[in-house]
N, C-alpha and C positions, 0 to 999 in steps of 0.2 A: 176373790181369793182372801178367807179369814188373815186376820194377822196373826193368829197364834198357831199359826202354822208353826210346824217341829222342823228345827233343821235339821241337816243333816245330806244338804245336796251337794254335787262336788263340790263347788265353788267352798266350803269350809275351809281349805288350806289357802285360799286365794285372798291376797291380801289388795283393799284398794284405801287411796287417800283422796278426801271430802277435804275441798279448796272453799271454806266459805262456812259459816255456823249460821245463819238465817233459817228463815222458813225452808228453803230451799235445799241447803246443805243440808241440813237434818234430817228431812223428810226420805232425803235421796239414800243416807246415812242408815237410818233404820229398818227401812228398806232392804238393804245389802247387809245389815249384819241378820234381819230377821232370814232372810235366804242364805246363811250360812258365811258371807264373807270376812273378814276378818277386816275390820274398817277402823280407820284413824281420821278425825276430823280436826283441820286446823282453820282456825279461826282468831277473831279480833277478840278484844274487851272492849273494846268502844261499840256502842249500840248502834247498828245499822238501819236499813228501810223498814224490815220487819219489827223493829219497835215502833216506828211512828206508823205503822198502819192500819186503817178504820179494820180489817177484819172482815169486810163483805165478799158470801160467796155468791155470786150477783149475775151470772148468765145473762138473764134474760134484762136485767136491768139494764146492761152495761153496754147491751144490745144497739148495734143502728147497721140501721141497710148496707148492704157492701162488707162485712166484717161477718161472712158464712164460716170462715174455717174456726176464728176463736170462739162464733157460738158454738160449734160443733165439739171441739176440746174443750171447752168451759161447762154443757151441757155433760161429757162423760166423766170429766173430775167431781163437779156438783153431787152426779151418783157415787161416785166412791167414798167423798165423804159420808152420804147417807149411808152407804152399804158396810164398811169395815175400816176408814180411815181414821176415824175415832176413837175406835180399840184399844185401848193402853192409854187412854187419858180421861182425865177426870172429867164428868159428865157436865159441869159446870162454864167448862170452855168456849158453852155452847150460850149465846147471849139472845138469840132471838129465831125465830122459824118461820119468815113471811115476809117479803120487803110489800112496799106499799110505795106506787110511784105517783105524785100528783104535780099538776103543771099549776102555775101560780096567772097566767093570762092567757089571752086564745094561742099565741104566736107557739108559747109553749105549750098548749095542748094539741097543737097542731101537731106537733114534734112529737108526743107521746104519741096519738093517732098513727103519726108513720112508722115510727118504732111497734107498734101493736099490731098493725096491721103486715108487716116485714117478718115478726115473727109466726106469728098466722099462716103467711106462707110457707113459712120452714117447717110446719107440722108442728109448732109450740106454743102455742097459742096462751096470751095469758087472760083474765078476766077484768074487765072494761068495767069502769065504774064512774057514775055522776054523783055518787052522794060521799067524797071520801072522810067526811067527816064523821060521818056514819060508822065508819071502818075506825077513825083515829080522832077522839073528840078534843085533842090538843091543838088541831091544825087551824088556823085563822081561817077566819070570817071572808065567807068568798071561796075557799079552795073547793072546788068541787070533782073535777076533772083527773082520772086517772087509772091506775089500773092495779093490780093485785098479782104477785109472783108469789104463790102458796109453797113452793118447794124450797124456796131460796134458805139460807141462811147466814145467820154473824156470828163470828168467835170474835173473842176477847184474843186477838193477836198474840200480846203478851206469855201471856198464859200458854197459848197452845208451843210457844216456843220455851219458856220454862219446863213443858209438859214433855213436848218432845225428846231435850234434851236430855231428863230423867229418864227416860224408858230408854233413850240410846245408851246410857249409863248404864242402867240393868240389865242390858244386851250387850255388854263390853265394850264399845265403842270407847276409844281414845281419844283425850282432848291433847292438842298442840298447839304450838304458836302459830298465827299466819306467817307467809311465804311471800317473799321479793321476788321468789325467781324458782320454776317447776325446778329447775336441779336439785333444791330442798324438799323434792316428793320422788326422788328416783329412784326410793328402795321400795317401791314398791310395784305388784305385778300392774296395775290398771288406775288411772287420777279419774277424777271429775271436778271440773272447774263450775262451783257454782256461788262465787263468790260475787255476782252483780257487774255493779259498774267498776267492779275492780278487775273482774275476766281477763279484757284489754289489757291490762298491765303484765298479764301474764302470758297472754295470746295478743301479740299486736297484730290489729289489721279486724281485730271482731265488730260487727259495727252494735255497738251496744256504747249508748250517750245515756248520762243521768238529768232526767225530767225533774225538776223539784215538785213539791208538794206541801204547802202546810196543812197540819192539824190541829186542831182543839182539844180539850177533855175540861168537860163543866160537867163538874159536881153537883148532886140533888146536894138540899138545904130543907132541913123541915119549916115545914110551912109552904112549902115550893108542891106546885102541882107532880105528879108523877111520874116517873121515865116512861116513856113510850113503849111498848113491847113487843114492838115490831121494828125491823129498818124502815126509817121514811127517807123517801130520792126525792128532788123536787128541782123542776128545773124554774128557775128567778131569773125572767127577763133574759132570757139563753144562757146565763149560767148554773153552772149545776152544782148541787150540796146536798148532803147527803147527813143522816141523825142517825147514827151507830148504837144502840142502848149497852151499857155496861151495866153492869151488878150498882155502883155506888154515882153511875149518871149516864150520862153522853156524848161520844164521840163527834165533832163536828170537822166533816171536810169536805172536800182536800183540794186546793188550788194546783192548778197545773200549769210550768212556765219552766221553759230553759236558761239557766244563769247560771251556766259550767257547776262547778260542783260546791258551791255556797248551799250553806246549810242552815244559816241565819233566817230566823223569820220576819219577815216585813209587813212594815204598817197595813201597808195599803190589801196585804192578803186576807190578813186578821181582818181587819177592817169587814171586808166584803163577807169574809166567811161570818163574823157575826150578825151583820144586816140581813145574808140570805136568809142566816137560820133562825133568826128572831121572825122574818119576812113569813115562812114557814109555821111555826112553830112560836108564838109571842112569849109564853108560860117561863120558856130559856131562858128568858130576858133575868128573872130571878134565882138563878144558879149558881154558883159560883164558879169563877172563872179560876181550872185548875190547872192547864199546862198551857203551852204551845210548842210545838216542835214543827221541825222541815225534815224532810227526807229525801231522799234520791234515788225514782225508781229508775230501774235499770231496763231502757228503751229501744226496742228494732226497729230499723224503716218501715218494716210490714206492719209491725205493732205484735206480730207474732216470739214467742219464745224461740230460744235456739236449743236443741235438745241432738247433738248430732256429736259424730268423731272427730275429731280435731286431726287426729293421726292415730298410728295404730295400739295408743295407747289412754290417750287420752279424751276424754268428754268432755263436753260442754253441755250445761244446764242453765242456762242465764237468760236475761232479756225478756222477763214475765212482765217488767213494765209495770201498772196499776192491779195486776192478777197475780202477784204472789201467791196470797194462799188460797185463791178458788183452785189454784193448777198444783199446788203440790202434789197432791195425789197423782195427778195425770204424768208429772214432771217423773215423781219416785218409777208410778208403774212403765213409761217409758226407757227409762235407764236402766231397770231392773230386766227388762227384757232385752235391753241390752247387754247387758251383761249375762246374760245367760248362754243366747245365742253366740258370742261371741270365745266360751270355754274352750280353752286348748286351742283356738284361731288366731287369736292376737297372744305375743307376746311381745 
């Protein structure tokens, strides 16, 4: 379904309110006002998950045995992005078109092997490779083991949420303050909560906990060999990291660990994320070292998102965890069919 689609469908006089300005909110946001609703999005100034995130849309990378239904939703958002999620944003958002996954010993090639072979079965097979240096002449000495995801893609996070929220702009979308308490969205006909690890605050009982995460961003430096231009995933001694290319370098992440909602970065994370990625990738080692951040994805026991009615008026879109923006598409066109379906039923 193009995005420049004409409104014009009932839903025009129906008024709904977006709990949340992230990848998520907004996506959901644009979505409902390009299908004619009449949308107000309340949101923080404080920069949440979707500023600190690598930007990978990573299906088949993020891939392991047992986890069929998020490839299956991660595999139809992936195409959305390809097909018309892009639409109204600047072509530049788009940082790289190919991840490139290599194991750094056998124990981790083992592990790619069964991830290869798991997708394989699922009808997705991706391409097996012994020379990955061949594929990425940045990679140290010794990596050889891996595989190639040709469809995949990274955005520049940031951007695609600057981007976003422009086009929701020029599609009348209202900005407002966040909400303590749903009684601050009751003038309107239909909410969506998709405001993360804050959901629960406003729906207790959601089980949605925040996983922390650090990030990197090293800046190219001239004289410094050149960004990569591709994603490279690599798993080091069973942990895994991940080299996100930007326009002005490279995104390095992202540790994964529960420690309530501390947003501080630690030594010992940094630490590792630069040994893997040097471990990976030696060239980094001359970069410049330009941020670090922590963020808080918003996590379900399943590991699934929650995309469902709360009550007869209210949604929930939250709980995408590490898959933010591979799922917004899948998250908007879910909600959006919800609320179509649901015209003149819920009040």
């Amino acid at each position: 379904m193009p995005l420049d689609r004409t409104a014009g469908s009932p839903a025009r006089s129906r008024s709904l309110a977006v709990v949340g300005g992230g990848v998520i909110g907004l996506s959901v946001a644009r979505r409902a006002a390009l299908d004619g609703w009449s949308v107000r999005v309340h949101r923080s100034p404080a920069k949440g998950a979707s500023w600190v995130a690598g930007g990978m849309l990573s299906p088949h990378s993020e891939g392991w045995p047992g986890e069929h239904e998020l490839l299956r939703i991660g595999l139809h958002s992936l195409r959305l992005w390809h097909d018309d999620f892009l639409d109204g944003l600047p072509a530049d958002v788009v940082t790289a078109r190919e991840s490139l996954v290599v194991a750094v010993d056998r124990a981790d090639a083992a592990d790619l092997k069964t991830v290869g072979e798991w997708l394989a079965a699922q009808g997705h097979p991706v391409t097996p490779t012994t020379a990955a240096r061949d594929i990425e002449p940045l990679l140290a000495q010794g990596i050889r083991h891996g595989f190639v995801a040709d469809t995949e893609l990274a955005v520049d996070n940031r951007a695609v949420v600057d981007a976003l929220e422009a086009h929701c702009t020029r599609l009348g979308v209202r900005w407002a303050p966040p909400v303590a308490d749903l009684a601050a969205v009751d003038d309107v006909d239909l909410r969506v909560l998709a405001n993360g690890v804050d959901a629960p605050v406003l729906w207790p009982g959601l089980p949605i906990r925040p996983v922390k995460g650090e990030v990197l961003r090293l800046r190219w430096r001239r004289g410094c060999m050149p960004v990569p231009r591709r994603v490279v995933r690599a798993r080091v001694h069973g942990r895994q990291v991940y080299l996100v290319p930007r326009g002005d370098g490279v995104v390095v992440g992202a540790t994964q660990y529960e420690h309530g909602r501390d947003t501080a970065p630690a030594v010992t994370g940094v630490r590792d994320l630069l040994d893997d990625a040097c471990t990976v990738m030696p060239a980094l080692g001359e970069y410049e070292f330009a941020e670090c951040a922590a963020g808080l994805r918003p996590t379900t026991p399943d590991g699934l998102p929650l995309v469902e009615w709360l009550d007869q008026r209210t949604l929930v879109a939250a709980g995408h965890g590490r898959n933010g923006f591979l799922l917004a598409p899948w998250t908007a066109e879910r909600v959006a069919t919800e609320l179509q379906t649901t015209q003149g039923v819920r009040t």
